[in-house]
Rosetta silent file (secondary structure, phi, psi, omega in degrees, C-alpha in Angstrom):
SEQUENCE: XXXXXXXXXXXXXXXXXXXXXXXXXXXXXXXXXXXXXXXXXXXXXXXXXXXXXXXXXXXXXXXXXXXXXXXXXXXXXXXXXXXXXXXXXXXXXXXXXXXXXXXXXXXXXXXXXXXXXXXXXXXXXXXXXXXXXXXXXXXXXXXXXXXXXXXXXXXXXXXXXXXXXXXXXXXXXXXXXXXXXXXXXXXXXXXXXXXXXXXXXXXXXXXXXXXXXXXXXXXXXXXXXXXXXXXX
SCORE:     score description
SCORE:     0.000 S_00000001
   1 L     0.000  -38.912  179.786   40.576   46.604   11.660 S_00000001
   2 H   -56.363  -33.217 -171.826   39.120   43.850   14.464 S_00000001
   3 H   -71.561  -92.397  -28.697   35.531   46.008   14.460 S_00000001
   4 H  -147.507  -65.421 -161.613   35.472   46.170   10.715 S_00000001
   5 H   -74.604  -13.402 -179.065   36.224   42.200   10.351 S_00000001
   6 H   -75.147  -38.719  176.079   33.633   41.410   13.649 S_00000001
   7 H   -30.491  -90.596  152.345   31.220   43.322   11.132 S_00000001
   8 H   -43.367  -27.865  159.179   31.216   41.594    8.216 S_00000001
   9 H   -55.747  -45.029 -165.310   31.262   38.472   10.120 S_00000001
  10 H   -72.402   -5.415 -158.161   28.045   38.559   11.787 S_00000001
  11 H   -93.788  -45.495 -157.450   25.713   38.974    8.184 S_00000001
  12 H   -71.268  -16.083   93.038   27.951   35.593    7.109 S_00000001
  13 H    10.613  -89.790 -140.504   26.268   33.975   10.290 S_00000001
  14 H   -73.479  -24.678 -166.045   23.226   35.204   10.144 S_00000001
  15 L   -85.527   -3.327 -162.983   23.016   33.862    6.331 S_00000001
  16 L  -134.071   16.101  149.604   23.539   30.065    7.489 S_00000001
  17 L  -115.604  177.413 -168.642   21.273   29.656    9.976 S_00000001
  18 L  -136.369  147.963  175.439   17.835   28.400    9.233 S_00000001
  19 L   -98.611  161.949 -161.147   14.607   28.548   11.385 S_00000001
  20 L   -88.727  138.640  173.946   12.670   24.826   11.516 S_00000001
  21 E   -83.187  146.290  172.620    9.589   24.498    8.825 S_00000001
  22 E  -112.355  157.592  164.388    6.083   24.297   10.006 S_00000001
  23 E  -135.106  162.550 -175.285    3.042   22.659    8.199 S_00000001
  24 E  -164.549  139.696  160.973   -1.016   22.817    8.339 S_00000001
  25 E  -163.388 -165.570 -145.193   -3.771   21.352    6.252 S_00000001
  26 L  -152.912  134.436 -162.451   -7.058   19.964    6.185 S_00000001
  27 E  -134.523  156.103 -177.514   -8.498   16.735    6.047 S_00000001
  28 E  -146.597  152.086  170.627  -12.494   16.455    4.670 S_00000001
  29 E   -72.362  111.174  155.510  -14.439   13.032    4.101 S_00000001
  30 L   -21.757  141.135  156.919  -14.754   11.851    0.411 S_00000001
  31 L   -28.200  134.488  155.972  -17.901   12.090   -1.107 S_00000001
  32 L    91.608  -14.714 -173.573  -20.075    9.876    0.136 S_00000001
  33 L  -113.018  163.757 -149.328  -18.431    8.606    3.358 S_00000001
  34 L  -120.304  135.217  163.717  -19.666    8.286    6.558 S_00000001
  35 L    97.460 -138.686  176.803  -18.401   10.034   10.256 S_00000001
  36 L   157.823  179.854 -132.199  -15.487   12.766    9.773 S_00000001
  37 L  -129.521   21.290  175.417  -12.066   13.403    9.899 S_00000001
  38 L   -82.103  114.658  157.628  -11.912   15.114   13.359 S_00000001
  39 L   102.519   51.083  135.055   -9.217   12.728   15.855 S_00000001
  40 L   -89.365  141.634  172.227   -7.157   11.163   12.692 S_00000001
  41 E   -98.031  108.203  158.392   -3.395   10.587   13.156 S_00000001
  42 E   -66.654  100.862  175.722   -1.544   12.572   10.541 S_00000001
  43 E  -106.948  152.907 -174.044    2.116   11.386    9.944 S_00000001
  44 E  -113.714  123.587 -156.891    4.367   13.217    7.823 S_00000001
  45 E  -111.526  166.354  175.275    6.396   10.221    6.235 S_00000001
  46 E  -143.997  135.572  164.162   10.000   10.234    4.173 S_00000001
  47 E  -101.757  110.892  166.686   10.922    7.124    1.680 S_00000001
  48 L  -110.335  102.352 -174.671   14.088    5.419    2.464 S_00000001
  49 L    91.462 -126.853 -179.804   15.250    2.175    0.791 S_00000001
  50 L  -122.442   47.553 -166.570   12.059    0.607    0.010 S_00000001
  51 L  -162.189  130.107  169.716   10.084    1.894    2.837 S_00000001
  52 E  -102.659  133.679 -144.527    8.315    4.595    4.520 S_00000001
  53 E  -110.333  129.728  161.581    9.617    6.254    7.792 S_00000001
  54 E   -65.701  118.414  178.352    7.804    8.400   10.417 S_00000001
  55 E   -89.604  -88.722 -162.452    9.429   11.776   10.591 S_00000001
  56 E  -100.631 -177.133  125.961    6.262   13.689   12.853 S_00000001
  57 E  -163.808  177.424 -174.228    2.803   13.142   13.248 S_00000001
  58 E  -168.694  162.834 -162.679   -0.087   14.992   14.991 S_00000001
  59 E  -111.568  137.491 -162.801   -3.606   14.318   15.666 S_00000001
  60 L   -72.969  158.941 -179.573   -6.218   16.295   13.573 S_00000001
  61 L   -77.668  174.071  150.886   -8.941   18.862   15.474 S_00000001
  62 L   -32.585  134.410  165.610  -12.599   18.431   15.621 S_00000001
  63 L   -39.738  124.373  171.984  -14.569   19.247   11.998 S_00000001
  64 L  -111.846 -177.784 -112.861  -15.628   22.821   11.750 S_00000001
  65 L   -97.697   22.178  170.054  -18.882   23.499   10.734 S_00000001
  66 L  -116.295   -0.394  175.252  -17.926   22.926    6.666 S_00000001
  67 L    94.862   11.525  170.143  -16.472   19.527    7.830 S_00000001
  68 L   -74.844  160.055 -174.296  -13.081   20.304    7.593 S_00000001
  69 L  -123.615   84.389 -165.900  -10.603   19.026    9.926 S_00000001
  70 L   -72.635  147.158  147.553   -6.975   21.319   10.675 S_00000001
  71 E  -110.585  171.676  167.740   -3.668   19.879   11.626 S_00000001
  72 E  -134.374  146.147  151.126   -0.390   21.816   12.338 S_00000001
  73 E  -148.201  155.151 -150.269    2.907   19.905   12.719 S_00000001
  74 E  -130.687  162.600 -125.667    5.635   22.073   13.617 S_00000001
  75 E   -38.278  121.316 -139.147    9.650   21.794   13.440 S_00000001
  76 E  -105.012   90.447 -173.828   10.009   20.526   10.518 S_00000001
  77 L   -50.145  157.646  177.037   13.453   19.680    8.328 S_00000001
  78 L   -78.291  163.306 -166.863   13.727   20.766    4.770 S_00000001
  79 E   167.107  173.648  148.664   12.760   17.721    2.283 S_00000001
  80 E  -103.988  138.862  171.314   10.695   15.942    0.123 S_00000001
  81 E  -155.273 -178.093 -159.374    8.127   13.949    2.286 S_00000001
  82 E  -114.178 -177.693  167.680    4.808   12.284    2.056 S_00000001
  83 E  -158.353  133.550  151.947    1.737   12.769    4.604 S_00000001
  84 E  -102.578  157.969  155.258   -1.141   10.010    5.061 S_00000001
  85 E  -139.935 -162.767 -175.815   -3.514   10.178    7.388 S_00000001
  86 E  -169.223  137.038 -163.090   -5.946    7.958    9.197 S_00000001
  87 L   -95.593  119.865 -174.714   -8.679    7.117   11.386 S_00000001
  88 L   -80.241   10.821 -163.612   -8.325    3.771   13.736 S_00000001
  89 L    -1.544  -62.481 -172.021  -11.938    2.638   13.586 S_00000001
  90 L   -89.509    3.069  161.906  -11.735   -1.004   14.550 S_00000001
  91 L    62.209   39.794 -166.713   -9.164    0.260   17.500 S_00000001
  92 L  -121.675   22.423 -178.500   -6.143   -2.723   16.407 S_00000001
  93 L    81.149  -25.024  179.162   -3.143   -0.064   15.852 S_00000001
  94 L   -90.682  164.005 -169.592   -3.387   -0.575   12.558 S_00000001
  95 L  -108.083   68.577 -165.988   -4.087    1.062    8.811 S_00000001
  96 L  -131.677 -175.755 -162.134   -6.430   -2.184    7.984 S_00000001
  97 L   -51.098  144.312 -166.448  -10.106   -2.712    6.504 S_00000001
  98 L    57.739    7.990 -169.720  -12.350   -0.380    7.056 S_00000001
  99 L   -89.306  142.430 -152.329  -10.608    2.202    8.662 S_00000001
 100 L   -83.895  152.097 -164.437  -10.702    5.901    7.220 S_00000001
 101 E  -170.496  113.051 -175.119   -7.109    6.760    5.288 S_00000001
 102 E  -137.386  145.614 -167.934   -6.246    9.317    3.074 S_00000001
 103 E  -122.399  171.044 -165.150   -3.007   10.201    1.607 S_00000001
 104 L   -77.836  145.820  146.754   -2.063   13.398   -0.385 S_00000001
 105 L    75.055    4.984 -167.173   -2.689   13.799   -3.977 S_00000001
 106 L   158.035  165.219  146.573   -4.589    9.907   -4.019 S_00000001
 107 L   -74.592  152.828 -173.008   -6.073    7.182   -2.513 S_00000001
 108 L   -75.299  136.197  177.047   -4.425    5.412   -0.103 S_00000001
 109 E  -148.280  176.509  178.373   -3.318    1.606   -1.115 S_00000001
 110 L   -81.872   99.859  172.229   -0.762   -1.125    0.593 S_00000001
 111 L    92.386    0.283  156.741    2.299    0.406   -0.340 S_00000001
 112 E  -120.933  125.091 -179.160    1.680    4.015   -1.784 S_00000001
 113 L  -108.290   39.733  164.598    1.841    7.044    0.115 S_00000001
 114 L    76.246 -151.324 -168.252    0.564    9.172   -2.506 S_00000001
 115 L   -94.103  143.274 -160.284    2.450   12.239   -4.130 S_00000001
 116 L   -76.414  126.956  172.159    5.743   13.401   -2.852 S_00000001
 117 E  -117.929  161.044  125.750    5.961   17.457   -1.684 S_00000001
 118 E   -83.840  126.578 -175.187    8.336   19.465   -0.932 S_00000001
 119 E   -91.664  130.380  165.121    8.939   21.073    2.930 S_00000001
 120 L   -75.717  124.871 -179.971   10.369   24.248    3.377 S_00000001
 121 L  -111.686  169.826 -156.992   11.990   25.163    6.643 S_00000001
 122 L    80.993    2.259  173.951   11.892   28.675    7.205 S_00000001
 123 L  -176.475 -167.737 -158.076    8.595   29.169    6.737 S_00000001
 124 E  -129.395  124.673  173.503    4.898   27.939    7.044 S_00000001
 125 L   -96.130 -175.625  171.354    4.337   25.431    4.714 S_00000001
 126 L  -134.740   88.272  169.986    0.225   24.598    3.805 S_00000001
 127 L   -37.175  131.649 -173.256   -0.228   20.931    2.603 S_00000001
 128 L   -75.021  168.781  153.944   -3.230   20.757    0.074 S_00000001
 129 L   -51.277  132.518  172.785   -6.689   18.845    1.091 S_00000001
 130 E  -124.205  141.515 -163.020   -6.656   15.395    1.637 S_00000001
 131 E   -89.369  133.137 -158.001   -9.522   13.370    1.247 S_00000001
 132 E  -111.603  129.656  171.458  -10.408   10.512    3.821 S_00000001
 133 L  -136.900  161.314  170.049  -12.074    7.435    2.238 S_00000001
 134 L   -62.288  147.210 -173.652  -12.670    3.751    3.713 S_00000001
 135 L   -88.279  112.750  178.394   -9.979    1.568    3.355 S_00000001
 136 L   -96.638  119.190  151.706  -10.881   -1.518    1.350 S_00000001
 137 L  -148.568 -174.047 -174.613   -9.026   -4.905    1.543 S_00000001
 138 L   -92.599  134.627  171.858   -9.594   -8.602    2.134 S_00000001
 139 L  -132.647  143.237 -165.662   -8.894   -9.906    5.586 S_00000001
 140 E  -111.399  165.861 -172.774   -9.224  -13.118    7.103 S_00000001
 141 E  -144.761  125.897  177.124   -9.968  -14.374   10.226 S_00000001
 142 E  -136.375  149.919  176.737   -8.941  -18.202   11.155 S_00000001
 143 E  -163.993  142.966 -163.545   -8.955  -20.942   13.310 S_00000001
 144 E  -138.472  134.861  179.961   -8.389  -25.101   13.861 S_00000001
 145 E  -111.597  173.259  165.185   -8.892  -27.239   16.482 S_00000001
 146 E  -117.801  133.795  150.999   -8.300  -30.894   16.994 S_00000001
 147 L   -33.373  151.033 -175.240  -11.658  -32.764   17.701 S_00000001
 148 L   -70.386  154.029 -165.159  -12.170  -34.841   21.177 S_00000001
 149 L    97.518  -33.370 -175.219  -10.128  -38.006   20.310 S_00000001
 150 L    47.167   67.379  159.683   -7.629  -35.962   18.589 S_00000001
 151 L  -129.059  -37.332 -158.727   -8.669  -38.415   15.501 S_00000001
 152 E  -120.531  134.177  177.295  -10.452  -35.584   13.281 S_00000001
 153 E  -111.501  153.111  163.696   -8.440  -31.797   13.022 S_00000001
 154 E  -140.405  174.424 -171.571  -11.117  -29.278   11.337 S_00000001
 155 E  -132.424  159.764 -168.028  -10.692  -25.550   10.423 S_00000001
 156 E  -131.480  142.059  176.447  -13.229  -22.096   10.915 S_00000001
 157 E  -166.671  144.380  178.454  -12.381  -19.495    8.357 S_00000001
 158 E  -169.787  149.800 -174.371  -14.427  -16.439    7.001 S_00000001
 159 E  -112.430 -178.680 -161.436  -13.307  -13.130    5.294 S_00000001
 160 L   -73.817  -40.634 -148.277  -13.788   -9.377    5.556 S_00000001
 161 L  -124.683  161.803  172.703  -15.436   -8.890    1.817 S_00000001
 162 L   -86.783  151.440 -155.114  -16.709  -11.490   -0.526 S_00000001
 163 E  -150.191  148.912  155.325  -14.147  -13.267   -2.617 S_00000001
 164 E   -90.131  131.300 -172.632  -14.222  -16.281   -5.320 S_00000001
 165 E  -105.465   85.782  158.942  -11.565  -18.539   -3.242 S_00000001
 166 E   -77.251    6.011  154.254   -9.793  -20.952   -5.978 S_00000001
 167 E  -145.717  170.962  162.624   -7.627  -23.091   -3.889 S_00000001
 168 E  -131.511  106.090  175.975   -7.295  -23.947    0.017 S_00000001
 169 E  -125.277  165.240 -163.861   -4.227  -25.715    0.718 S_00000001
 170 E  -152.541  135.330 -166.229   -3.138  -26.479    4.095 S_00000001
 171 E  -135.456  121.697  146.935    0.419  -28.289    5.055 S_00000001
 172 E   -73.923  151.625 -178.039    0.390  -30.182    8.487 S_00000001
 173 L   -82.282  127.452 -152.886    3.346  -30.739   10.843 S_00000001
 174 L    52.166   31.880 -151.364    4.952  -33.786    9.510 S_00000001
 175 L  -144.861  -24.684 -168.487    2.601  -34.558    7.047 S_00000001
 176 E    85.344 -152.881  179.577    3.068  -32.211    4.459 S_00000001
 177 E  -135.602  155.212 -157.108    0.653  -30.223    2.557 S_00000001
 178 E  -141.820  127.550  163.562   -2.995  -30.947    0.907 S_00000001
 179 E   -86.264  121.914  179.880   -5.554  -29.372   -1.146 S_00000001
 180 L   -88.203  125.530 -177.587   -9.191  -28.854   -0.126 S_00000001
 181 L   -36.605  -38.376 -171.305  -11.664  -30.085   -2.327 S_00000001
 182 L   -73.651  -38.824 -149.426  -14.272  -28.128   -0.778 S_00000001
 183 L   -56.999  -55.338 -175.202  -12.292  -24.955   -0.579 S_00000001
 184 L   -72.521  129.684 -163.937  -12.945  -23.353   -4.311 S_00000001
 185 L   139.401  136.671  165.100  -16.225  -21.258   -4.532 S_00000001
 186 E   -52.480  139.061 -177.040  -17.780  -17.981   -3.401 S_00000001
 187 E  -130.035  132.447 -161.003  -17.254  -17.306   -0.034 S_00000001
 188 L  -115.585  112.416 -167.131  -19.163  -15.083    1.086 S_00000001
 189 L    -4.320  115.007 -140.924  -18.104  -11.774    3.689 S_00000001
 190 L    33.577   30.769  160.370  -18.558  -12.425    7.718 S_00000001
 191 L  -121.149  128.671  177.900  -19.783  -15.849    7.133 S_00000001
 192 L   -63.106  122.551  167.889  -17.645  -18.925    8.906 S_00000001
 193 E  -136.621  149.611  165.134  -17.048  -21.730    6.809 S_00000001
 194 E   -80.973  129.531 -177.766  -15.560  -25.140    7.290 S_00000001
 195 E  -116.530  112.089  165.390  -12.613  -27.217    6.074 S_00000001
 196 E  -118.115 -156.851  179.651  -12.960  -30.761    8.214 S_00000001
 197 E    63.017   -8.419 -168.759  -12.803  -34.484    7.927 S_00000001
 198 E   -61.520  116.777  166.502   -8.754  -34.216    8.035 S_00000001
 199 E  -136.597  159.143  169.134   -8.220  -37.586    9.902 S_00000001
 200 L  -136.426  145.977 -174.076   -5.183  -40.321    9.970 S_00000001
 201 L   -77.761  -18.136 -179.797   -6.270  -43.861    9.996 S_00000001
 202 L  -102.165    4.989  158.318   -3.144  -44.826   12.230 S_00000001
 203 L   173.753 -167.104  177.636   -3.290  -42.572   14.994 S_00000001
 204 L   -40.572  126.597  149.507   -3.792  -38.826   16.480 S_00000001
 205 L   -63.849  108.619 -143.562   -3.504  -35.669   14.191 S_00000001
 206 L   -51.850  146.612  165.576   -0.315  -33.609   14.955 S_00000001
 207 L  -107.940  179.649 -146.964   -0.923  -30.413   17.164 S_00000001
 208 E   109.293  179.957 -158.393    1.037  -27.543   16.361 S_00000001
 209 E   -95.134   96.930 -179.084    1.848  -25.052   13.648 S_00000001
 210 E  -100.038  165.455  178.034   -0.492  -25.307   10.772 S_00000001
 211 E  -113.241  141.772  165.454   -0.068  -23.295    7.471 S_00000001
 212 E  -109.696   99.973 -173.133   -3.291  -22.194    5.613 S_00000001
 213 E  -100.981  116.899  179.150   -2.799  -21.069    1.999 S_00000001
 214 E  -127.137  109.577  158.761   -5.621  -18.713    0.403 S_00000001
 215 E  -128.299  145.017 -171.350   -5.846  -17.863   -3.212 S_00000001
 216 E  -167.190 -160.013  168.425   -8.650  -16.374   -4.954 S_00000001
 217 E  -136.467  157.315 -132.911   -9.754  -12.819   -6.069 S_00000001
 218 E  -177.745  125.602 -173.496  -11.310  -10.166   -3.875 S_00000001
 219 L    30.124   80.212  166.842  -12.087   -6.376   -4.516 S_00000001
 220 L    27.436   24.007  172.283  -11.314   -7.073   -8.074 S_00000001
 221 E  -120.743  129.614  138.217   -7.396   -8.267   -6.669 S_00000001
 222 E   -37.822  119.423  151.881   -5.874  -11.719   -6.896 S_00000001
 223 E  -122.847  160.286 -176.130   -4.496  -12.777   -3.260 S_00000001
 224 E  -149.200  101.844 -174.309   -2.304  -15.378   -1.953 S_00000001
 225 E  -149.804  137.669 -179.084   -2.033  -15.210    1.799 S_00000001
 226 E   -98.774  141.964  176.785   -0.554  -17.728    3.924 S_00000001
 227 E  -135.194  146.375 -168.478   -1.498  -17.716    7.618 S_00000001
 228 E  -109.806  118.088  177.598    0.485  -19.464   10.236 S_00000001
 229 E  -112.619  163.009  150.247   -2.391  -21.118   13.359 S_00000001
 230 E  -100.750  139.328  176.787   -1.329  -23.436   16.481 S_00000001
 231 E  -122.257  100.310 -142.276   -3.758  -26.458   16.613 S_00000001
 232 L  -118.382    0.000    0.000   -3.891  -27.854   19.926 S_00000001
């Protein structure tokens, strides 16, 4: 009777373990795009809460000679999960303009990480092609000084893409905040433009933490982005 029940035991085992899932795909340039999709960091992503979490990643191979690009990532929990990938272009860490990004199943946008799959453990899954396009969005690049005298503060400001800019407002430390006249108008993509003349008639202009408020539209989007500078 002990062999007979040692028997039956071992199938009732054998049914509850699981071997770890693997995955592979291919990443190819969009029509039309420039470069290739050899040395992108693939992450395999999960949504939790209102956010997406790195489970893996791996870095894709050189192009072969139709311009595809393979990755493998390898044990792998059962799930639903997402997979973007991406290129770093401008070398900042980041998933930001111009940089190549392609998610499954879509384009890639600020806050969607395309269509959801399911991973299999136990067996090799194969992730369809995903298509690597440039990443478009508007980004700014700013900065304010105080003049010698500390009597006049001015500001340098100039964006990734061209944009119609309909307000500039700007709030000083202790002073509150003010809209520039000048501010509303095409502005037009790696050209520096100025917001000056900010003076007080009774004494120095505060150094410190200014806020810079930009609304307009851009790549056919409305933005509203606040930037925080120090003004010395």
């Amino acid at each position: 009777m002990p062999a007979r029940g040692w028997l039956l035991l071992v199938p009732a085992l054998l049914a509850g373990c699981h071997r770890p899932g693997q995955l592979s795909g291919r990443l190819a340039l969009a029509p039309g795009e420039q470069g290739d999709a050899g040395g992108c960091l693939v992450e395999l992503l999960v949504y939790e809460d209102t956010s997406f979490v790195l489970v893996k990643s791996a870095v894709s191979d050189p192009p072969d000679r139709f311009g595809r690009s393979r990755y493998e990532i390898r044990d792998l929990v059962e799930g639903a999960r997402f997979l973007r990938a991406w290129k770093d272009l401008d070398a900042d860490s980041a998933v930001s303009d111009g940089d190549l990004v392609g998610v499954l199943r879509g384009r890639y946008r600020r806050g969607y990480g395309g269509e959801p799959f399911w991973l299999f453990d136990d067996k090799w899954n194969e992730a369809e092609l995903i298509e690597m396009a440039r990443f478009d969005e508007v980004e700014l690049d700013v900065s304010g000084r105080r003049l010698p005298g500390d009597s006049i503060t001015e500001f340098r400001y100039a964006f990734s893409h061209d944009v119609d800019l309909t307000t500039l407002e700007i709030t000083f430390p202790l002073l509150g905040s003010y809209l520039d006249a000048g501010g509303p108008g095409r502005k037009l993509a790696d050209t520096v433009y100025l917001s000056t003349g900010w003076r007080l008639v009774t004494g120095p202009m505060p150094a410190g933490e200014h806020l810079l408020r930009f609304r307009g539209t851009g790549l056919d989007t409305l933005f509203d982005t606040t930037l925080s500078i120090q003004v010395y």
